[in-house]
N, CA, C and O atoms as a Maestro MAE file, in Angstrom:
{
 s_m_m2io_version
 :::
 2.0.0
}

f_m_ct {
 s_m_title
 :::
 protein
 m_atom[228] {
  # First column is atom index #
  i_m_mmod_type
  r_m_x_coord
  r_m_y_coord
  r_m_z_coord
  i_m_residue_number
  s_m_chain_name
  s_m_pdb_residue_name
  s_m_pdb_atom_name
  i_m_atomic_number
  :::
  1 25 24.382 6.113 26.251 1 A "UNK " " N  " 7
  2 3 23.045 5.862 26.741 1 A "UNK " " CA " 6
  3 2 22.137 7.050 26.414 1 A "UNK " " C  " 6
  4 15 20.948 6.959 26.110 1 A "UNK " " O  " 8
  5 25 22.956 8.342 26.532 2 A "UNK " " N  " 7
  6 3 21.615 9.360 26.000 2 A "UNK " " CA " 6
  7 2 21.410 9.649 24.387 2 A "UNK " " C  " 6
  8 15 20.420 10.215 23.923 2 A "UNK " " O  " 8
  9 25 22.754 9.058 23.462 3 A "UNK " " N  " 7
  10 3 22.289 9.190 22.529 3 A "UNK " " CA " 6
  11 2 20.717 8.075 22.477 3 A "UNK " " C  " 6
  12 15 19.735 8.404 21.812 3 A "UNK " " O  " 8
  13 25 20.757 7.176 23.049 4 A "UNK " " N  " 7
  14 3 19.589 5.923 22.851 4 A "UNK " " CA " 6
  15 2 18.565 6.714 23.332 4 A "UNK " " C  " 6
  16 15 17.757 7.151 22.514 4 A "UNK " " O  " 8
  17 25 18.449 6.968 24.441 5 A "UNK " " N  " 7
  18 3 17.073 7.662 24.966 5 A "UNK " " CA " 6
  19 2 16.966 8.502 24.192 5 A "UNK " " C  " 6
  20 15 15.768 8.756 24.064 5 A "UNK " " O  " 8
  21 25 17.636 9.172 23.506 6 A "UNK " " N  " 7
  22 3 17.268 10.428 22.409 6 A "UNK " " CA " 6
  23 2 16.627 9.639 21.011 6 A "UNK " " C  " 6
  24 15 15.484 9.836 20.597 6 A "UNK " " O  " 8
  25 25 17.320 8.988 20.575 7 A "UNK " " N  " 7
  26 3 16.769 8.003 19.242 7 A "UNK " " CA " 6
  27 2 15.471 7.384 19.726 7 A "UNK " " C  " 6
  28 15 14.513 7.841 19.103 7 A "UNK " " O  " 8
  29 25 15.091 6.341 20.793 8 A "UNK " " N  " 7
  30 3 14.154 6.185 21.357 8 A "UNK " " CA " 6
  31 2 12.652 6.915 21.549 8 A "UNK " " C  " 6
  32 15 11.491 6.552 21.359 8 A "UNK " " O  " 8
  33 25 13.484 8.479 22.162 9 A "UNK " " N  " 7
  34 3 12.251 9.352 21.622 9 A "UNK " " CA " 6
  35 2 11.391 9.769 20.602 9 A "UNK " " C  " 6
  36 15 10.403 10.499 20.517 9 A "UNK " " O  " 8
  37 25 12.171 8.977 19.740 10 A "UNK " " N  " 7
  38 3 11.705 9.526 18.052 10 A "UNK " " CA " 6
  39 2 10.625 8.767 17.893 10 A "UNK " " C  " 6
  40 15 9.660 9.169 17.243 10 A "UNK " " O  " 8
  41 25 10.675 7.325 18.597 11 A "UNK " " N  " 7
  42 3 9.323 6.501 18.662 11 A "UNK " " CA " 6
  43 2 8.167 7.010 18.502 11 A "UNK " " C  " 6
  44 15 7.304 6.695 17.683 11 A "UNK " " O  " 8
  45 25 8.148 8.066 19.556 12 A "UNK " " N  " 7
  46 3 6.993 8.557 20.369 12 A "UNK " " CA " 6
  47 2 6.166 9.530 19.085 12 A "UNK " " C  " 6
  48 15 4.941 9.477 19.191 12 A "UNK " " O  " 8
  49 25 6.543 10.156 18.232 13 A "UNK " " N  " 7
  50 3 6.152 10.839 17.727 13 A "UNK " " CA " 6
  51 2 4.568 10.680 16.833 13 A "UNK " " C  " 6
  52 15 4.308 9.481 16.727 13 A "UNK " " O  " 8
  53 25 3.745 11.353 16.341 14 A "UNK " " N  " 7
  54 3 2.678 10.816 16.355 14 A "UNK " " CA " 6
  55 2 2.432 11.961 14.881 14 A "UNK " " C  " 6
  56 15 2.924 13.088 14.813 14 A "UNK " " O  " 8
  57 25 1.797 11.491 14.103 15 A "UNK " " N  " 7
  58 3 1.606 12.421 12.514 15 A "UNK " " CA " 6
  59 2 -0.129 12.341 12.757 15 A "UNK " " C  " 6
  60 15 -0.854 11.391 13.052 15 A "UNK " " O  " 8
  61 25 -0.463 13.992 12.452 16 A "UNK " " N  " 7
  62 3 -2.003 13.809 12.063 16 A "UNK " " CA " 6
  63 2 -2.201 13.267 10.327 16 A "UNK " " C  " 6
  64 15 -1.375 13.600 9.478 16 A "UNK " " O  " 8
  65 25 -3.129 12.605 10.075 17 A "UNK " " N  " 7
  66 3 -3.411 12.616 8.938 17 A "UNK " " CA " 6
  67 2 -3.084 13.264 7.514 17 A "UNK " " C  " 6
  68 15 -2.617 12.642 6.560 17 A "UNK " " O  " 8
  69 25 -3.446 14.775 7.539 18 A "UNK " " N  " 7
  70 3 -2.632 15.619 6.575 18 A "UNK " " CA " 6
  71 2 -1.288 15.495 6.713 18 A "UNK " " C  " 6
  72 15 -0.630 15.877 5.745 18 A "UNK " " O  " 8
  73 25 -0.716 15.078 7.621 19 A "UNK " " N  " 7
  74 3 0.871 14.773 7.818 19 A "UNK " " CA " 6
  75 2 1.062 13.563 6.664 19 A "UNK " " C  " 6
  76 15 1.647 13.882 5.629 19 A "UNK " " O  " 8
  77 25 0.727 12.598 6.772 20 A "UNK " " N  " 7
  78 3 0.933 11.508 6.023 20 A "UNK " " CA " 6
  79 2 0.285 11.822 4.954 20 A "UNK " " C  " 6
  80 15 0.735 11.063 4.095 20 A "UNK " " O  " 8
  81 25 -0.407 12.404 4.542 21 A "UNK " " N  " 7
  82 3 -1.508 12.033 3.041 21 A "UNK " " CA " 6
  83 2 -0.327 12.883 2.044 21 A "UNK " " C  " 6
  84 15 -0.005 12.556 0.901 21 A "UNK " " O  " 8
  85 25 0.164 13.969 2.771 22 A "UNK " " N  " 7
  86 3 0.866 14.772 1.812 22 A "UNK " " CA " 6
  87 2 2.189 14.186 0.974 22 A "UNK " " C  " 6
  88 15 2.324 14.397 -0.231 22 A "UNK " " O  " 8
  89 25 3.313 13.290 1.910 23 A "UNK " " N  " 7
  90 3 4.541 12.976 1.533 23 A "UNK " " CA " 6
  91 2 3.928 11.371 0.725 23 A "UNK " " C  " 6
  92 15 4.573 10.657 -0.043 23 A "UNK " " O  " 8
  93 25 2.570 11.173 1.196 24 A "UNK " " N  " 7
  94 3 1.832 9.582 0.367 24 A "UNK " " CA " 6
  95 2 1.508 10.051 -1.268 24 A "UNK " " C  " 6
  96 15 1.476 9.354 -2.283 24 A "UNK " " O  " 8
  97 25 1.285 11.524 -1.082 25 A "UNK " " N  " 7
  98 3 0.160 12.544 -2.751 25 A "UNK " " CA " 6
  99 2 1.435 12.551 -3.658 25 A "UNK " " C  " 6
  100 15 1.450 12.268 -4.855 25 A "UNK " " O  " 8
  101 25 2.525 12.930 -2.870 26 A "UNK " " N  " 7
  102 3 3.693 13.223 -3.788 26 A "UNK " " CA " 6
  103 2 4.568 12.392 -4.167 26 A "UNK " " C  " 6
  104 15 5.371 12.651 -5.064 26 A "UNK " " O  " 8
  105 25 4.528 11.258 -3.520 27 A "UNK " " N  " 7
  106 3 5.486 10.094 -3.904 27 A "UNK " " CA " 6
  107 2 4.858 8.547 -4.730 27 A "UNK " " C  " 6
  108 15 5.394 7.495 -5.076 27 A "UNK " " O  " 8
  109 25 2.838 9.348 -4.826 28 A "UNK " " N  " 7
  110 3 2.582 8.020 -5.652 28 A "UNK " " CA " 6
  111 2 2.750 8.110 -6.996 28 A "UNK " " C  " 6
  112 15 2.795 9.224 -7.519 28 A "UNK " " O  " 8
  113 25 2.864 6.976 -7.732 29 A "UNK " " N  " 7
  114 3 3.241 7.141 -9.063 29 A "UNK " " CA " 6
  115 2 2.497 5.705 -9.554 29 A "UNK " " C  " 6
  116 15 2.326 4.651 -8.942 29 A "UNK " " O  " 8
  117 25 2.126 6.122 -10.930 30 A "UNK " " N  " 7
  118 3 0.991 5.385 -11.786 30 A "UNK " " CA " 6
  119 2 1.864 4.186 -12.149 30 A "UNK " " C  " 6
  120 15 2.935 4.291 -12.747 30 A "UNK " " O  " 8
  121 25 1.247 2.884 -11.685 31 A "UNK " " N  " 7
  122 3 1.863 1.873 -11.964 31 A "UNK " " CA " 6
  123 2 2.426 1.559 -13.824 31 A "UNK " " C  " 6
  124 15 3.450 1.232 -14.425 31 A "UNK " " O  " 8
  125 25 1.128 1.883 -14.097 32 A "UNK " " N  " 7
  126 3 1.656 1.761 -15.725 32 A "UNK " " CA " 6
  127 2 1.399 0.187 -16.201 32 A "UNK " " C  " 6
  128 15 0.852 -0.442 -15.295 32 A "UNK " " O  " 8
  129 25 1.595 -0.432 -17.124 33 A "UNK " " N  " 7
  130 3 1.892 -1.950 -17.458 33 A "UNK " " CA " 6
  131 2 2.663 -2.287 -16.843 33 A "UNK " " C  " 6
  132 15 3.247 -1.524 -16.072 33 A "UNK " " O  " 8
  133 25 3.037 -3.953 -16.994 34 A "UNK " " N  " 7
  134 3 1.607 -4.665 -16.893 34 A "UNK " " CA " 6
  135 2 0.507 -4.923 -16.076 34 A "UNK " " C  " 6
  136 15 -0.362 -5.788 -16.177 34 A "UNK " " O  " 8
  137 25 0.779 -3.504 -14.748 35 A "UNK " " N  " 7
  138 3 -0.503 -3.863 -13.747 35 A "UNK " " CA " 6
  139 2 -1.776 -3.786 -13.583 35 A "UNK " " C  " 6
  140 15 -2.606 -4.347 -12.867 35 A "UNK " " O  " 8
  141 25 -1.785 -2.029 -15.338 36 A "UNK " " N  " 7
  142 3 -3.000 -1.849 -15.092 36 A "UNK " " CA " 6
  143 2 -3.371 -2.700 -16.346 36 A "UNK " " C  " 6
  144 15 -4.374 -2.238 -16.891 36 A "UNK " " O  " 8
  145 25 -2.971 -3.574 -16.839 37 A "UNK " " N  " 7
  146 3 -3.333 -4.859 -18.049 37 A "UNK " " CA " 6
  147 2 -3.906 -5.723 -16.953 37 A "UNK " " C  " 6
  148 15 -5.119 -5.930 -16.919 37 A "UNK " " O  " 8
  149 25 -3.130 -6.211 -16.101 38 A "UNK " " N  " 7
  150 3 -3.476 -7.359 -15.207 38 A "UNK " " CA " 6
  151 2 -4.355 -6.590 -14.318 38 A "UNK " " C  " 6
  152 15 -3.758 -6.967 -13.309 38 A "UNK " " O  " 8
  153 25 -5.246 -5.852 -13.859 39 A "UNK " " N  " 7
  154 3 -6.109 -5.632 -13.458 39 A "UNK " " CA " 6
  155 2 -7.820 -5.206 -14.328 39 A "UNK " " C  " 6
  156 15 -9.013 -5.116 -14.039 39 A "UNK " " O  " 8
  157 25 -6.923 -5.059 -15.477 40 A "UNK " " N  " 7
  158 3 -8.570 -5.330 -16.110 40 A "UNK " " CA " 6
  159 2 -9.370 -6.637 -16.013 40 A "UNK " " C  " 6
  160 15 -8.778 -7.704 -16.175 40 A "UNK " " O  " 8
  161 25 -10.765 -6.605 -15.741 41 A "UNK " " N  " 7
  162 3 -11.716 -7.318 -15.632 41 A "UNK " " CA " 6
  163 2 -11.689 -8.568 -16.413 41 A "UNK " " C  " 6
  164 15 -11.812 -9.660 -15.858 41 A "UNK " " O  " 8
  165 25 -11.533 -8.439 -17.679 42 A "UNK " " N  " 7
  166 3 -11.552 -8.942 -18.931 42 A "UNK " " CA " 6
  167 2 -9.890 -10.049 -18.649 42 A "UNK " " C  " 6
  168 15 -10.134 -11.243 -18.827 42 A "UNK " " O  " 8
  169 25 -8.862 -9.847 -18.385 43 A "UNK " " N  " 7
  170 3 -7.544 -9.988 -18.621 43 A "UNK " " CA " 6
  171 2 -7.534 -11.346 -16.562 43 A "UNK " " C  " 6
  172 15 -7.234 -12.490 -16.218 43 A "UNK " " O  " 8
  173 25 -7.906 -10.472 -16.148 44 A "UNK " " N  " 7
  174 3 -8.594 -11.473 -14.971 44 A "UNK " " CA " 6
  175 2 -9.067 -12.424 -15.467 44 A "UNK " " C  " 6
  176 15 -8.288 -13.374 -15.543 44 A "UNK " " O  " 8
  177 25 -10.509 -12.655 -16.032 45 A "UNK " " N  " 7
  178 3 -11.293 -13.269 -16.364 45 A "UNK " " CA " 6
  179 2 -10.720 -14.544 -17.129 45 A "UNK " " C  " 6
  180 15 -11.173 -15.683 -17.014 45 A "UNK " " O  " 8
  181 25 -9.671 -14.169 -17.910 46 A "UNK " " N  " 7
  182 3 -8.790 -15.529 -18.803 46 A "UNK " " CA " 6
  183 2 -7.577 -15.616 -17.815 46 A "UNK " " C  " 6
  184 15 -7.469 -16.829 -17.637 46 A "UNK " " O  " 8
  185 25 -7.250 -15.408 -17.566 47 A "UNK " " N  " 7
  186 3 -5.822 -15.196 -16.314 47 A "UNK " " CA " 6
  187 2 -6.760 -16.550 -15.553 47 A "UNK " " C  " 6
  188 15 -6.516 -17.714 -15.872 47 A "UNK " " O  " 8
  189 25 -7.838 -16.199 -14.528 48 A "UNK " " N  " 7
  190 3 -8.362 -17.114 -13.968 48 A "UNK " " CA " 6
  191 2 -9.162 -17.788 -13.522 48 A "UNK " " C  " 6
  192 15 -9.272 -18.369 -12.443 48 A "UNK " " O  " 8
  193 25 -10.040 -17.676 -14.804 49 A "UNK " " N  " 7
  194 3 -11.132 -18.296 -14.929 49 A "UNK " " CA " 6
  195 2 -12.461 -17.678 -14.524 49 A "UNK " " C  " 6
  196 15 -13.510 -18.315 -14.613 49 A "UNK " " O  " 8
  197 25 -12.408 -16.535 -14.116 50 A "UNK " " N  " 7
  198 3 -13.553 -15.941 -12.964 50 A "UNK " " CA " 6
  199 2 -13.498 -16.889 -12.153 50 A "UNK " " C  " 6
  200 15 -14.610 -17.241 -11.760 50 A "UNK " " O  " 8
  201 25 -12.416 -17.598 -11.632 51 A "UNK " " N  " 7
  202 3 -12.577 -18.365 -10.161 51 A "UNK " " CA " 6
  203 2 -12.835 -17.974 -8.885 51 A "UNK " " C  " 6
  204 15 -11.902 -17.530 -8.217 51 A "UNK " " O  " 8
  205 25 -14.025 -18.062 -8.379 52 A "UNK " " N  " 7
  206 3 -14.559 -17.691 -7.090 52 A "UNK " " CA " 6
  207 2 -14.383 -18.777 -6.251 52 A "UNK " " C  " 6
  208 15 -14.993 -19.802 -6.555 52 A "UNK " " O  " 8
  209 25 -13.485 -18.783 -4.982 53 A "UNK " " N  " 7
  210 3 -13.201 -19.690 -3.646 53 A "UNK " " CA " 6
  211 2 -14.345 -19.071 -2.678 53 A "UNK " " C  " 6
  212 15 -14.609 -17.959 -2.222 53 A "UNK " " O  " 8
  213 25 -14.842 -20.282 -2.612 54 A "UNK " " N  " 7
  214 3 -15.677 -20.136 -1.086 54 A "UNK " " CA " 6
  215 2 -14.949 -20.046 0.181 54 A "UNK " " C  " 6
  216 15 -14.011 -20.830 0.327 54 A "UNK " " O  " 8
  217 25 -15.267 -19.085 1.277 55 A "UNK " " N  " 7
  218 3 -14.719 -18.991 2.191 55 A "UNK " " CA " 6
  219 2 -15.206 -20.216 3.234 55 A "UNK " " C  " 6
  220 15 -16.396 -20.484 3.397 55 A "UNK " " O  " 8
  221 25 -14.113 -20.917 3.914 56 A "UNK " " N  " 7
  222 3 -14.422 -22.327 4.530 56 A "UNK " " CA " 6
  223 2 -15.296 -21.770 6.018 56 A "UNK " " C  " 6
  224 15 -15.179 -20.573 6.280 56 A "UNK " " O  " 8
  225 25 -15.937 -22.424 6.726 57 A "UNK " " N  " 7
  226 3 -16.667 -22.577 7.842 57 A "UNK " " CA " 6
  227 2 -16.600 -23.420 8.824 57 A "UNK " " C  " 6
  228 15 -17.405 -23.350 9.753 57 A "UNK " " O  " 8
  :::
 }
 m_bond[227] {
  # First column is bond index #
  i_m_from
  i_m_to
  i_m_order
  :::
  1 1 2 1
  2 2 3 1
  3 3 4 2
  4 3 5 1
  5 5 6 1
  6 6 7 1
  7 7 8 2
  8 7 9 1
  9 9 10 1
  10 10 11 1
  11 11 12 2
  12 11 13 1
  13 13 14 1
  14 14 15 1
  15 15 16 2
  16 15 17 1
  17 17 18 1
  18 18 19 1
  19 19 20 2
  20 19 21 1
  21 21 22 1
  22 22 23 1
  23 23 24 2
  24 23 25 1
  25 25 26 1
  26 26 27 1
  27 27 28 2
  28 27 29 1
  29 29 30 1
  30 30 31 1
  31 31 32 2
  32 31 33 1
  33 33 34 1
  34 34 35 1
  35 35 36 2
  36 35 37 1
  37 37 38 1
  38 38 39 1
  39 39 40 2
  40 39 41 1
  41 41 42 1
  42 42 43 1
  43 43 44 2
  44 43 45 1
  45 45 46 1
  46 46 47 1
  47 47 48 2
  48 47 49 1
  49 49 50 1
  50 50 51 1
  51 51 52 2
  52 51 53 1
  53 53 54 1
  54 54 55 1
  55 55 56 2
  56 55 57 1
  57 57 58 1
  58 58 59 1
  59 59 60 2
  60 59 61 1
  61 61 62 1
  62 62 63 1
  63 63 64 2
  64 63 65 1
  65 65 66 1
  66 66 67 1
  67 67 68 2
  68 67 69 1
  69 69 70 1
  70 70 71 1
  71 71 72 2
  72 71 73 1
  73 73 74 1
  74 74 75 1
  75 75 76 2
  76 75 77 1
  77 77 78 1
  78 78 79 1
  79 79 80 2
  80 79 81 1
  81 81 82 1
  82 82 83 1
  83 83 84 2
  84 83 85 1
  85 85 86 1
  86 86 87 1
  87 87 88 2
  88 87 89 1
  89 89 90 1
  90 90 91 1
  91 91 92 2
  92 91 93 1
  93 93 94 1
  94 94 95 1
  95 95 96 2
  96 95 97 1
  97 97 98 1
  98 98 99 1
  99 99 100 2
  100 99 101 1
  101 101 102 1
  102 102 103 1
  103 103 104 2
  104 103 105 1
  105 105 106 1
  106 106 107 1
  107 107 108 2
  108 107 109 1
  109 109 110 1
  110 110 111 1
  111 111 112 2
  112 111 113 1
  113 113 114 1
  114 114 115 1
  115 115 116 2
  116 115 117 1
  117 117 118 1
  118 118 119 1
  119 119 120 2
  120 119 121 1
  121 121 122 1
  122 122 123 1
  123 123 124 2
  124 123 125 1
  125 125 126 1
  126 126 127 1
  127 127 128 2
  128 127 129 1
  129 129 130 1
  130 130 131 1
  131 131 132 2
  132 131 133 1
  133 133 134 1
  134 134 135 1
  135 135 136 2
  136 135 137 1
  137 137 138 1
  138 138 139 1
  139 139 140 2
  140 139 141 1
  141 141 142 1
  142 142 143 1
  143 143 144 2
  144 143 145 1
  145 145 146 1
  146 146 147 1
  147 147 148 2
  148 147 149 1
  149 149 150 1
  150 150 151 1
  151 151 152 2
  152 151 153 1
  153 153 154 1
  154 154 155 1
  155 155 156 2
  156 155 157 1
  157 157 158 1
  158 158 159 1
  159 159 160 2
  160 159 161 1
  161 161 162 1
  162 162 163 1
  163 163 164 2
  164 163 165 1
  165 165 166 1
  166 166 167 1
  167 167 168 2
  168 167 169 1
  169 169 170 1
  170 170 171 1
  171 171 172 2
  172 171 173 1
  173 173 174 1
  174 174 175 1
  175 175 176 2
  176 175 177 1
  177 177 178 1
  178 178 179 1
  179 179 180 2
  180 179 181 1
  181 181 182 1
  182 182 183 1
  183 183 184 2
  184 183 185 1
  185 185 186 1
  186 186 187 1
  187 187 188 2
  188 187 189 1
  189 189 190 1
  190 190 191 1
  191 191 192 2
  192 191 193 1
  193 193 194 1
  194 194 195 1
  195 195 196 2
  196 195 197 1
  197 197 198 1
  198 198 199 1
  199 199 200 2
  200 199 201 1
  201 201 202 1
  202 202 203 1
  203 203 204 2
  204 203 205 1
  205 205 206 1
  206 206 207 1
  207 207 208 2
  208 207 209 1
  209 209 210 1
  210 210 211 1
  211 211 212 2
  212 211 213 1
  213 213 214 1
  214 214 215 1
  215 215 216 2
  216 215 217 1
  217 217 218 1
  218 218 219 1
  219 219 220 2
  220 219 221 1
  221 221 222 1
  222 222 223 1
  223 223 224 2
  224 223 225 1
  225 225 226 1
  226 226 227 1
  227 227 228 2
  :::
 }
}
């Protein structure tokens, strides 16, 4: 039981901002192809039509 209340406590813990941005700076990595293909404008545009959905009401 006190190992649980001990693991439990770990819940509680709380990161400021610079806490997270740092281990987020060092572990992102550049997608590369084919995402940054499929995110060009142009590659969209035939992919799907420039299809714009109206949001329903």
């Amino acid at each position: 039981m006190a190992q649980l209340e001990d693991n439990l406590g770990a819940l509680d813990v709380r990161f400021i901002p610079e806490q997270v941005a740092r281990p987020e700076a060092a572990s992102a990595v550049e997608l590369g192809f084919p995402h940054d293909f499929l995110a060009r404008p142009m590659t969209r545009n035939v992919v799907f039509g420039d299809v714009r959905l109206a949001a329903r009401r």
